[in-house]
C-alpha positions in Angstrom: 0.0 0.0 0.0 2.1 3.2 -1.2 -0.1 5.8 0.9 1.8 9.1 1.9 1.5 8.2 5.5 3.9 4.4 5.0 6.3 6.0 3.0 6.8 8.7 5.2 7.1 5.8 8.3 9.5 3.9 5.9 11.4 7.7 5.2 11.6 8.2 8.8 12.7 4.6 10.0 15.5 4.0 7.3 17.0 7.5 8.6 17.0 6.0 12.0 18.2 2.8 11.7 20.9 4.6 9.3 21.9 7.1 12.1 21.3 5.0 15.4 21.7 1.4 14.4 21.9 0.5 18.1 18.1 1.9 18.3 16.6 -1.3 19.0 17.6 -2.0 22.3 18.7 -6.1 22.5 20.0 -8.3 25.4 23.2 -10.3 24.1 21.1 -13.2 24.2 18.8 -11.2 21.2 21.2 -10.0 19.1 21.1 -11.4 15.4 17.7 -13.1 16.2 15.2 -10.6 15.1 15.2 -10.1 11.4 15.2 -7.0 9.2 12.2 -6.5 9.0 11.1 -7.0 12.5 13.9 -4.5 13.3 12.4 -2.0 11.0 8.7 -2.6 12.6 10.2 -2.1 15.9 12.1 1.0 15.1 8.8 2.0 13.7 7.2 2.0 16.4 9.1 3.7 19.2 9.9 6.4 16.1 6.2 6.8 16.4 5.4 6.6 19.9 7.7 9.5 20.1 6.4 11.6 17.6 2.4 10.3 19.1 4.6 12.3 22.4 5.2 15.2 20.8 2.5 15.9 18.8 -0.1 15.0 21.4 1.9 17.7 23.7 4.0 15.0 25.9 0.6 13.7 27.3 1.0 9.6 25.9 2.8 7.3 27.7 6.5 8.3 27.8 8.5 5.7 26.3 11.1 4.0 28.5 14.5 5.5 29.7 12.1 8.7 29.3 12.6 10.3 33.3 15.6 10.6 35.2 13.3 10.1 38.3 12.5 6.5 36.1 8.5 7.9 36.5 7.3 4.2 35.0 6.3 3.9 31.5 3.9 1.4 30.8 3.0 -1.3 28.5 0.6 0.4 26.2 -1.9 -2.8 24.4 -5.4 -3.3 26.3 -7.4 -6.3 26.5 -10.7 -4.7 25.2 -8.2 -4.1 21.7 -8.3 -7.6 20.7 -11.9 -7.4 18.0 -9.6 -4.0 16.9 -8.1 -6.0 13.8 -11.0 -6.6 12.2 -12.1 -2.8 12.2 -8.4 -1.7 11.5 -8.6 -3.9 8.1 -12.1 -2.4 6.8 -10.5 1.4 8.3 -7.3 0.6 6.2 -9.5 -0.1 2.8 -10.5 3.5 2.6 -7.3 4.9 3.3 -5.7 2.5 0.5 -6.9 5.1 -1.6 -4.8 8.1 -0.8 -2.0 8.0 -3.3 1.0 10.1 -3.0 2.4 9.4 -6.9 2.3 12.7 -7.4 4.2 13.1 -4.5 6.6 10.8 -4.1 9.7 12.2 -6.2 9.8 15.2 -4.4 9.3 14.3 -0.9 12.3 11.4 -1.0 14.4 14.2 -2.8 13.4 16.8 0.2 14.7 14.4 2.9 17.6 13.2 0.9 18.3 17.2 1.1 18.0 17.0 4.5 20.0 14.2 5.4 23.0 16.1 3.1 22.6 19.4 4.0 21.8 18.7 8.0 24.6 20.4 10.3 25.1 18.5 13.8 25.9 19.9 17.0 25.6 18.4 20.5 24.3 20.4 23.1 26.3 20.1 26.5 22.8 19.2 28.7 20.0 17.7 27.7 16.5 17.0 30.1 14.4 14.2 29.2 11.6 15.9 27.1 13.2 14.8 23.7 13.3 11.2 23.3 17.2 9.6 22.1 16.5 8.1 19.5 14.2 10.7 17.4 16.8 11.9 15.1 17.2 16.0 13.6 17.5 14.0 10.6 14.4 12.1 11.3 12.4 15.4 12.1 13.1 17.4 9.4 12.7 15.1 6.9 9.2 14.3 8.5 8.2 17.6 8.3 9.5 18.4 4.9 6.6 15.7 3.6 4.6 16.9 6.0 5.0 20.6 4.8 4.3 19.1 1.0 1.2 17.1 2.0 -0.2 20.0 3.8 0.4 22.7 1.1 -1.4 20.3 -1.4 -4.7 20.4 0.9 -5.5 16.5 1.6 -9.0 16.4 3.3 -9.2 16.5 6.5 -10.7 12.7 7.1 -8.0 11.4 4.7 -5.4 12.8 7.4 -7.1 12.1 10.9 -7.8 8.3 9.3 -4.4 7.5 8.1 -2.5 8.6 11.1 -5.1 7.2 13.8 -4.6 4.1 11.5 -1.5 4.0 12.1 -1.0 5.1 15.6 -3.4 2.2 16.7 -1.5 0.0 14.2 1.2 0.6 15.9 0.1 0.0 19.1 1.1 3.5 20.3 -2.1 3.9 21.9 -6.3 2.9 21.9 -8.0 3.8 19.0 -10.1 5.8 21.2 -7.4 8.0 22.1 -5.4 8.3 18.6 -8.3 9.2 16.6 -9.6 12.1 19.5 -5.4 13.2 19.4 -5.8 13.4 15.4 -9.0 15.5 15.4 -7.7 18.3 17.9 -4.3 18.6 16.8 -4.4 18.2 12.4 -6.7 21.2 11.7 -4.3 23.3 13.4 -0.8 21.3 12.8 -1.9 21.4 9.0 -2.8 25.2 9.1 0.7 26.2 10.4 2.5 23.8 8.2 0.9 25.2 5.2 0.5 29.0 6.1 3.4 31.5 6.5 7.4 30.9 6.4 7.1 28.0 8.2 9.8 24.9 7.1 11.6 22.0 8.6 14.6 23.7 10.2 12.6 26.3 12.0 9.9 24.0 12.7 12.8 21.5 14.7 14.9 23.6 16.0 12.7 24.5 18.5 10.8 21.2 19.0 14.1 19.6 19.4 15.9 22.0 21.6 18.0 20.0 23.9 18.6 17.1 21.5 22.1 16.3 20.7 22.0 16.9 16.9 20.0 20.0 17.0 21.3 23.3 15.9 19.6 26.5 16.9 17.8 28.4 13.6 19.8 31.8 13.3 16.9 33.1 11.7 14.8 32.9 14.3 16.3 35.4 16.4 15.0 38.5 17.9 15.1 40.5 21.3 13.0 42.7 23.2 14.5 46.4 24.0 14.9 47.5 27.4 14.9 51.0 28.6 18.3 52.3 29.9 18.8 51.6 33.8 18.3 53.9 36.3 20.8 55.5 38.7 22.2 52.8 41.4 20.9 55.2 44.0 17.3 56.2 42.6 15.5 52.7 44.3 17.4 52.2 47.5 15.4 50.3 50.0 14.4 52.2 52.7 15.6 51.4 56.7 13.7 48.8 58.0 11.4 49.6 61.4 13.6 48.4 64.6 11.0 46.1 65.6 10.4 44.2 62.2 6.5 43.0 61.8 5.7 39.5 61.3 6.6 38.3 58.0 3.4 38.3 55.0 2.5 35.2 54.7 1.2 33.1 51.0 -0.4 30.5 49.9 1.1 28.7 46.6 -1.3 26.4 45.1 -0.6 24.6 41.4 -1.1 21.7 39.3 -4.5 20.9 40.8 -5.3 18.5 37.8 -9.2 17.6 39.0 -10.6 14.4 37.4 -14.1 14.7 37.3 -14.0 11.4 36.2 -12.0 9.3 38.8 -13.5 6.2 40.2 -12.0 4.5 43.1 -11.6 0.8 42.2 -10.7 1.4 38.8 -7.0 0.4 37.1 -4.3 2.4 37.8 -2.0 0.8 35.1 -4.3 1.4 32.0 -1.7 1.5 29.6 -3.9 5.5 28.4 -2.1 9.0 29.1 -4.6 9.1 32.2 -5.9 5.8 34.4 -8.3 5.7 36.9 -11.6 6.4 35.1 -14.4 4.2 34.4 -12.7 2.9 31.2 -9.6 1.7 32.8 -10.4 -1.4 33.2 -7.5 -3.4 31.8 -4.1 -4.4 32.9 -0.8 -4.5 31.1 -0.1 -6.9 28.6 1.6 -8.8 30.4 -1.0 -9.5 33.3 -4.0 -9.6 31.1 -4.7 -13.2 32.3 -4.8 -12.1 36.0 -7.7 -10.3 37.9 -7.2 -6.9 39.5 -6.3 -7.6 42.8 -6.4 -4.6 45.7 -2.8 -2.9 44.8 -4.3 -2.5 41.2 -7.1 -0.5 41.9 -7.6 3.2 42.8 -7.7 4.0 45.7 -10.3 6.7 47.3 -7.8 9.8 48.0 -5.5 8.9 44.6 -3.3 7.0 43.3 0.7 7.6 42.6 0.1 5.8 39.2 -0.7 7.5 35.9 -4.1 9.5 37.8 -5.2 12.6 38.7 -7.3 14.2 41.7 -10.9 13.0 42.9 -12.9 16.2 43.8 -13.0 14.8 47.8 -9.5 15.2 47.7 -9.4 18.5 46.2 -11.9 19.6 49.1 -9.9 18.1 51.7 -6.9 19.9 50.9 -8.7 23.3 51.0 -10.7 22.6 54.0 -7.3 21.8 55.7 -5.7 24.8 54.3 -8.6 27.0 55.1 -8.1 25.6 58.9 -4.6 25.7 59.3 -3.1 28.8 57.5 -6.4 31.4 58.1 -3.4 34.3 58.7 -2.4 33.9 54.8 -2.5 37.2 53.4 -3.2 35.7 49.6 -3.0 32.8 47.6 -1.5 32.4 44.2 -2.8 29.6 41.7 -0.3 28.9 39.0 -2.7 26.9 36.8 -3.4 23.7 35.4 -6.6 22.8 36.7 -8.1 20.4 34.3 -6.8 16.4 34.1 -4.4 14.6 31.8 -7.4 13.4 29.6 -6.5 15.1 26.6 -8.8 13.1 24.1 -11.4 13.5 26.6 -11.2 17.5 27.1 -13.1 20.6 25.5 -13.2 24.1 25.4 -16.6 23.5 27.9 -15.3 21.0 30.1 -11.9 23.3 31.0 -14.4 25.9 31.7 -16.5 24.2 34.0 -13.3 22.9 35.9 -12.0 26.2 35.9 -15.2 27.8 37.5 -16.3 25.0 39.3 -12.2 24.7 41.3 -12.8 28.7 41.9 -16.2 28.8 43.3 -14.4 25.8 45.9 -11.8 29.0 46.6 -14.3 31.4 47.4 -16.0 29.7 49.2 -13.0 28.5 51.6 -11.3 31.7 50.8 -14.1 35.0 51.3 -12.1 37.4 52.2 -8.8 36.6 50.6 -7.9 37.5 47.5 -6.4 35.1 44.5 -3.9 35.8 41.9 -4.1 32.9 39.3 -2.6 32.5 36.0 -3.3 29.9 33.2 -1.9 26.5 32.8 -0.9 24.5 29.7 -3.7 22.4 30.4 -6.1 24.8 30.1 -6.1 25.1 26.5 -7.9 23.1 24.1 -6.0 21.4 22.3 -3.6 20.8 24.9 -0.8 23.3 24.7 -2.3 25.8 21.8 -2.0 29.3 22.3 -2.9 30.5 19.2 -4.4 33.8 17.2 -7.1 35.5 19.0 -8.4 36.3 16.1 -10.3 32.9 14.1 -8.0 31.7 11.5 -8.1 28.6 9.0 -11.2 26.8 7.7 -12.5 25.9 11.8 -12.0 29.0 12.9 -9.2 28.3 15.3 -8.6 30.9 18.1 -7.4 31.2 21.7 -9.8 34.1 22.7 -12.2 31.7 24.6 -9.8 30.4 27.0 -8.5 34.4 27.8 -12.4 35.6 28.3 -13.1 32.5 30.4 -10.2 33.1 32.6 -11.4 36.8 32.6 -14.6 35.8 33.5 -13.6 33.2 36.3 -11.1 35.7 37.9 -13.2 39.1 37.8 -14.2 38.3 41.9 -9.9 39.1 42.7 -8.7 41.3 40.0 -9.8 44.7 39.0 -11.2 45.6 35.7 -7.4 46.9 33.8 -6.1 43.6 35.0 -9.2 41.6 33.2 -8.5 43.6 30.1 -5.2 42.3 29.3 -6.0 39.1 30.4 -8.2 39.2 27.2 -5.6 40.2 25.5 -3.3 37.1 26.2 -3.4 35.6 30.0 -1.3 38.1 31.7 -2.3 40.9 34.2 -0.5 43.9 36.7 -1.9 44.4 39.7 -1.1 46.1 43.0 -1.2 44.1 45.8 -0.3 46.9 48.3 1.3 50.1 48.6 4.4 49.4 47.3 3.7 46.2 45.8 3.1 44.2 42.3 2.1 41.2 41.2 2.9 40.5 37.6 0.9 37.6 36.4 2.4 36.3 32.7 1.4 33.1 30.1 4.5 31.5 30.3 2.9 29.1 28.5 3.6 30.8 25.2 7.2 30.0 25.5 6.8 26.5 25.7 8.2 24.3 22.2 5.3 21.9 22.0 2.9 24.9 21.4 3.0 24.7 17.9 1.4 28.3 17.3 4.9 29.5 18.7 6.6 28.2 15.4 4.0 30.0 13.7 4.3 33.3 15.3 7.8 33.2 17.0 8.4 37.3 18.0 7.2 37.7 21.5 3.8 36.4 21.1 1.0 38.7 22.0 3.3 41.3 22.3 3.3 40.3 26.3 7.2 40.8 27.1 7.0 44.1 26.0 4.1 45.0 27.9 6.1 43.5 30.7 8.8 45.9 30.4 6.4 48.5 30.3 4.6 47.4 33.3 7.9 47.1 34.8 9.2 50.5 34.4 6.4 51.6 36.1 7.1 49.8 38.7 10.8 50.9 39.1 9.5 54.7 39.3 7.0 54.1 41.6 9.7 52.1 43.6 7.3 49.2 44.1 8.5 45.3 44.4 7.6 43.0 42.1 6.9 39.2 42.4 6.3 37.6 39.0 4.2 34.1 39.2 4.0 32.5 36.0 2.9 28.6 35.1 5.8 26.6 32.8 9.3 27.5 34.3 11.7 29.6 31.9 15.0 27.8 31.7 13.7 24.3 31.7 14.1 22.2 28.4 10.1 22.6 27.7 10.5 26.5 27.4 12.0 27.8 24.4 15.9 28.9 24.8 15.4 32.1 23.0 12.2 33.4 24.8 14.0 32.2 28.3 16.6 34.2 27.0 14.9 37.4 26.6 12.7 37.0 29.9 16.6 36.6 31.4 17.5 40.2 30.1 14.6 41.6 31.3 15.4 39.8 35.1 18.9 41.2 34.8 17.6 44.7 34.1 15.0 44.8 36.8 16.6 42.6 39.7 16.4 45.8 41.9 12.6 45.4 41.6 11.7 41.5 41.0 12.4 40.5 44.2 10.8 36.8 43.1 9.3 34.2 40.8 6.4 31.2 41.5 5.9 28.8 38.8 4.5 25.3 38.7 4.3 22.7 35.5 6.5 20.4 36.5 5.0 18.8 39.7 7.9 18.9 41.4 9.5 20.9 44.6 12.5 22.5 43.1 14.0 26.1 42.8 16.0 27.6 39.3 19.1 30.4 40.1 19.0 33.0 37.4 21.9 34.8 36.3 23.4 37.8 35.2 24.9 37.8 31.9 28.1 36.2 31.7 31.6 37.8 30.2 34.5 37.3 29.6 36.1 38.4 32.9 32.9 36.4 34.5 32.2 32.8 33.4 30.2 31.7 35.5 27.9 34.8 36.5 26.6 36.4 39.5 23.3 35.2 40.7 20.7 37.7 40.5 17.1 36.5 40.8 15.5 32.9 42.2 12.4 31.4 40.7 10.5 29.0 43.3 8.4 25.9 41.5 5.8 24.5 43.8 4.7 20.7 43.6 1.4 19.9 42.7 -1.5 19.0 44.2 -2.0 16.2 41.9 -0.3 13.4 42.5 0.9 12.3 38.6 3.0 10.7 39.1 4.6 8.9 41.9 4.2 12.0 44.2 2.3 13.0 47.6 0.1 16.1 47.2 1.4 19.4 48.4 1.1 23.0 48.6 3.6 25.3 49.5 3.3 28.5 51.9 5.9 31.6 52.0 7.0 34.2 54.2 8.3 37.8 52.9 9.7 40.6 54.0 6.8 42.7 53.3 3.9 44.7 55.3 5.7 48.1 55.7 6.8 51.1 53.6 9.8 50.3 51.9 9.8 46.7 52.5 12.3 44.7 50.5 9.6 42.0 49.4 12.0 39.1 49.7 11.1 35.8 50.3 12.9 35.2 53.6 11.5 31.3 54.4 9.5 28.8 52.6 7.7 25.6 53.7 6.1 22.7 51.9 3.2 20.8 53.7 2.1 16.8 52.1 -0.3 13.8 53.0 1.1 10.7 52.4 -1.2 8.9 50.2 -0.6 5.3 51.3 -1.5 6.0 54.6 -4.4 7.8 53.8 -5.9 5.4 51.5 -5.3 2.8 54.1 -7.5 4.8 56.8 -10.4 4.5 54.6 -13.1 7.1 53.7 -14.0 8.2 57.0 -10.8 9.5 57.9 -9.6 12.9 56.6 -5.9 12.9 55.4 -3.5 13.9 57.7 -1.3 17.1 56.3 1.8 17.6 57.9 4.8 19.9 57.2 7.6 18.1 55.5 9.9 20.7 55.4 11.3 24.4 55.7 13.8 25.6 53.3 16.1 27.8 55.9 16.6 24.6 58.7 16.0 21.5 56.1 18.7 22.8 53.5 21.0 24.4 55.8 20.4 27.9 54.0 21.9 31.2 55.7 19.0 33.0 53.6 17.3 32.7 50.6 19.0 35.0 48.5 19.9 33.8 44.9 23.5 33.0 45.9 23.1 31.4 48.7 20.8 28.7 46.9 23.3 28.4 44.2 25.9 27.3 47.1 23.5 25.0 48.0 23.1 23.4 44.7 27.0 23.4 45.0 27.3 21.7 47.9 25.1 19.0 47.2 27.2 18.0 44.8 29.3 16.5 47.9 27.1 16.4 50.5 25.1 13.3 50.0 22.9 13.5 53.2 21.9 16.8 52.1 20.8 15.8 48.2 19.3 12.7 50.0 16.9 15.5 51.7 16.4 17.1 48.7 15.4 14.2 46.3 13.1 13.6 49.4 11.6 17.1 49.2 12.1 17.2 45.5 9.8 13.8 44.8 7.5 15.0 48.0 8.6 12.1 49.6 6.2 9.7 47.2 6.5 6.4 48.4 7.1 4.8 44.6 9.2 7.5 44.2 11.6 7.1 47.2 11.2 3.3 47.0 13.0 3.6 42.8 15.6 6.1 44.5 17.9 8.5 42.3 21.0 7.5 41.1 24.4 9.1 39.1 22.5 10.8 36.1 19.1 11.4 38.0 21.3 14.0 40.6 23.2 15.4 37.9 19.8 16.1 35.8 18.0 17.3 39.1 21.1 19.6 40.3 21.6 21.1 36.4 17.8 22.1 36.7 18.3 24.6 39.9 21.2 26.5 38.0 20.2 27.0 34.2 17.6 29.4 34.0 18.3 29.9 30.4 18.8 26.7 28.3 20.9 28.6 26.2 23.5 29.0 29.0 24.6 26.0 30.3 27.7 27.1 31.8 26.5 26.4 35.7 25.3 22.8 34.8 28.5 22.4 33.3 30.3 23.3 36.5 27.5 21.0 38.2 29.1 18.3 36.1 32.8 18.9 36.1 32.2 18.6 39.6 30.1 15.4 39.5 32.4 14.0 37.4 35.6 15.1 39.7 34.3 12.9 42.5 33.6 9.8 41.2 
């Protein structure tokens, strides 16, 4: 069958078997048994479970030797997939028909260009977002065909069925969730591809940032200007009181991810992007013979496995907050509120979750005032922050999700703060005399949002608007904390636009005094720096951004939320974070106490006594991610506090490369600059 879709598998497989012959991972006892064509089939299909990764915004099971923290990946077939053969064949006789002779010349010539023309470069740190063996070659030679097909205007049902054919082929994953991934992402995937100055190298360059054979798209380069410092002297901070007042405290709530459709009983080893649902019913492959026996099945608070949050937990938690910490002055809520379910979501389910998660608030929280931002997850499709204006032939747009969030947030923030949050997801807004919170879509940085490819330059305009909103700030002499949802500097958020948020840190780091993110579900910290020079190589530390852990316990984690203390309250108050402390349940207890036993919340650990920290100021964390690059006790604490002390997580342990990849994230606020994980490894490296 010589459909468009098999020869680009066959295009992309041959490239990788050529590159990475080792690909196929074989015991000794394997190797020479499995024939050429099984090899091929195999390579085929992890090729294709990556890209399935990618493309369905790193929501499908990760394939293994995916996580430095080894987060299990799981055998993907299901039971209920057996009678799936049958319909596969009939599905397959319509998409015989697609023929691609018109097409085929050119798109073997475009990758053979590829393969020739292809420059490789290995970047000095990678995280484990891109998957080894998804070659530069591979990708642009992918998209090359991909950028052919699209400009030619295939239907839109020719598309969705060949690739759901063969991502259930293929066993990446059910045909329920292939064919729901096709349908949100193509109409938009195919729009960018065939719209604008898209091409292959722009289009993987950024996809593929971190991957050893990438190299950065000089074209793509642009910066946002900055207004010329002040004096030194013009924003001193003023004497503090003799008898200091009691430090502000805040709440720091993220990754809530509620489930509306978790059942307790259910399987938590699905083999789907999300388990515990009425549907996961089926083991892995390999136990499909066996019943589900206790340790399989949810449980009634969660479940570390591949699940998100029942809506009792989710009350729990903010019944227990709402008890414990009634002197918190605010709460910020750095997004993602909807579940992993991303063939099951919609622009009116997010909504609902949103509203529904924020009436909870309220009603905990009256007289306290919320400062949330919007999540990755939040979007539908997963990931897409797009035109606000309706482009293409289904009017794509992002406009709903900004005047839903408007609408949901108008009880905390004042009218000018809903108006740009219309405008994009980001707001100003003056907490007190003094001081600013700066709210920003961080989102729009990150590389598997594929309207970022399309519209590359400081999308929105926001960056800008946050150097205005900044200056402001600096004459008014006000402090600044910025809270934001993906963290800049990781391997998900564009180098470039990390880059340029890293100027604008450097230029005001006498007025943001702090940064709250969440995304990752982890309890961890990033250093920024200043610029680095000639007579500097590694640079001063200038800024700190905190990353609470989730709430959610995908995957392998206890719930948490985090509460800080500043310097704040009085006229010319610094605004720096002076102590920070993360509170957990452990859910195996909890699930063993049954249903009529509330979690029990306890404090697992306070930043200044836990970590041995003089302060919290940017440099004295960066010693700290020094030192426990010799100190094991104190990186044992840390992977404790970094996991939240998950039982599965503690149980797996982190060895050499986990606590190199977990020690590089605190220092590299700009993936461009890996200089300090480089230091982090020289050091490793020196002690082993």
């Amino acid at each position: 069958m010589r459909t468009w879709v098999l020869l680009l598998v066959l295009l992309q497989s041959t490239i990788l078997l050529a590159q990475q012959p080792n690909v196929v991972q074989q015991s000794a006892e394997d190797a020479g048994i499995l024939s050429w064509p099984a090899r091929i089939m195999s390579s085929m299909r992890s090729l294709l479970a990556n890209v399935m990764y990618t493309f369905t915004g790193g929501t499908t099971e990760k394939p293994s030797s995916f996580d430095p923290l080894d987060r299990q990946s799981r055998n993907l077939p299901k039971a209920d997939e057996k009678p799936q053969a049958e319909a596969l064949v009939q599905h397959s006789d319509a998409v015989k028909q697609v023929e691609i002779d018109a097409f085929e010349v050119e798109i073997v010539e475009n990758a053979t260009n590829e393969i020739e023309s292809s420059e490789v470069s290995h970047a000095p740190y990678r995280n484990n977002l891109i998957i080894d063996n998804f070659s530069c070659f591979g990708c642009r030679a992918a998209i090359n065909t991909l950028i052919t097909l699209a400009r030619s205007r295939p239907s839109h049902a020719t598309v969705h069925n060949a690739l759901t054919l063969l991502c259930s082929t293929l066993r990446i994953q059910s045909g329920k969730v292939c064919s729901a991934a096709m349908e949100q992402y193509i109409p938009e995937f195919y729009y960018i591809l065939s719209t604008g100055e898209v091409d292959a190298t722009r289009f993987c360059s950024i996809i593929l940032q971190g991957f050893p054979c990438n190299t950065p798209d000089l074209r793509l380069q642009w910066s946002v200007s900055l207004p010329t410092p002040p004096p030194k002297s013009s924003n001193r901070v003023a004497r503090r009181p003799m008898a200091l007042p009691t430090p502000v405290k805040f709440l720091h709530l993220t990754d809530i991810h509620f489930d509306p459709e978790y059942r307790e009983g259910t399987s938590i080893d699905c083999g789907e992007p999300l388990c515990c649902r009425p549907e996961s019913r089926y083991l892995p492959e390999h136990q499909r013979d066996q019943k589900l026996t206790e340790l399989d099945k949810a449980g009634y608070w969660g479940e570390y496995k591949g699940c998100d949050m029942p809506w009792r937990t989710i009350e729990a938690t903010l019944d227990h907050i709402a008890e414990t910490h009634k002197d918190a002055s605010y709460i910020i809520m750095t997004g993602d509120l909807p579940p992993h379910a991303i063939w099951d979501s919609s622009n009116e389910e997010n909504t609902m979750i949103m509203k529904e998660l924020n009436k909870a608030l309220a009603k905990r929280f009256p007289d306290i005032k919320i400062y949330p931002t919007i999540g990755n997850h939040e979007a539908h499709p997963l990931n897409s922050f797009g035109p606000l204006k309706p482009v293409g032939p289904t009017n794509m747009t992002t406009q709903w999700l900004f005047d839903a969030a408007a609408e949901a947030w108008s009880q905390w923030l004042p009218a000018e703060a809903l108006e740009t949050v219309r405008q994009g997801g980001f707001y100003s807004v003056e907490v007190q005399p003094g001081f600013r919170i700066i709210a920003i879509n961080s989102n729009l940085c990150y590389v598997l949002n594929w309207w970022q490819i399309y519209e590359y330059k400081d999308p929105y305009g926001m960056l800008s608007w946050l150097v205005e909103e900044l200056t402001k700030a600096e004459e008014k002499q006000e402090k600044v904390h910025i809270v934001g949802h993906l963290p800049p500097g990781s391997v998900e958020c564009w180098g470039l636009w990390s880059k340029q948020l890293d100027r604008i840190i450097n230029r005001f780091q006498r007025t943001i005094t702090a940064q709250f993110y969440g995304h990752t579900h982890f309890e961890e910290f990033k250093v920024v720096f200043a610029p680095r020079s000639r007579k500097r190589p590694l640079a001063k530390p200038i800024s700190t951004s905190y990353i609470g852990g989730s709430v959610s316990t995908y995957t392998d984690l206890n719930p948490n939320y985090k509460i800080y203390y500043s310097d704040g309250g009085y006229k010319g108050a610094s605004w720096d974070i002076t102590d920070h402390e993360t509170w957990i349940f452990n859910l195996t207890e909890a699930n063993q106490a049954g249903p009529e036993v509330p979690p029990r919340w306890f404090r697992l650990y306070s930043a200044r006594q836990d970590l041995q920290l003089a302060d919290l100021s940017p440099a004295e964390l960066y010693k700290a991610a020094l030192r426990m690059v010799h100190d094991d006790k104190l990186f044992e604490t840390f992977y404790g506090i970094t996991v939240k002390r998950g039982d599965t997580s503690m149980k797996k342990g982190c060895d050499f490369r986990c606590k190199e990849e977990i020690l590089c994230n605190l220092v590299t606020s700009d993936y461009g600059d890996q200089s300090h994980c480089q230091e982090i490894k020289r050091r490793m490296l020196a002690r082993r």
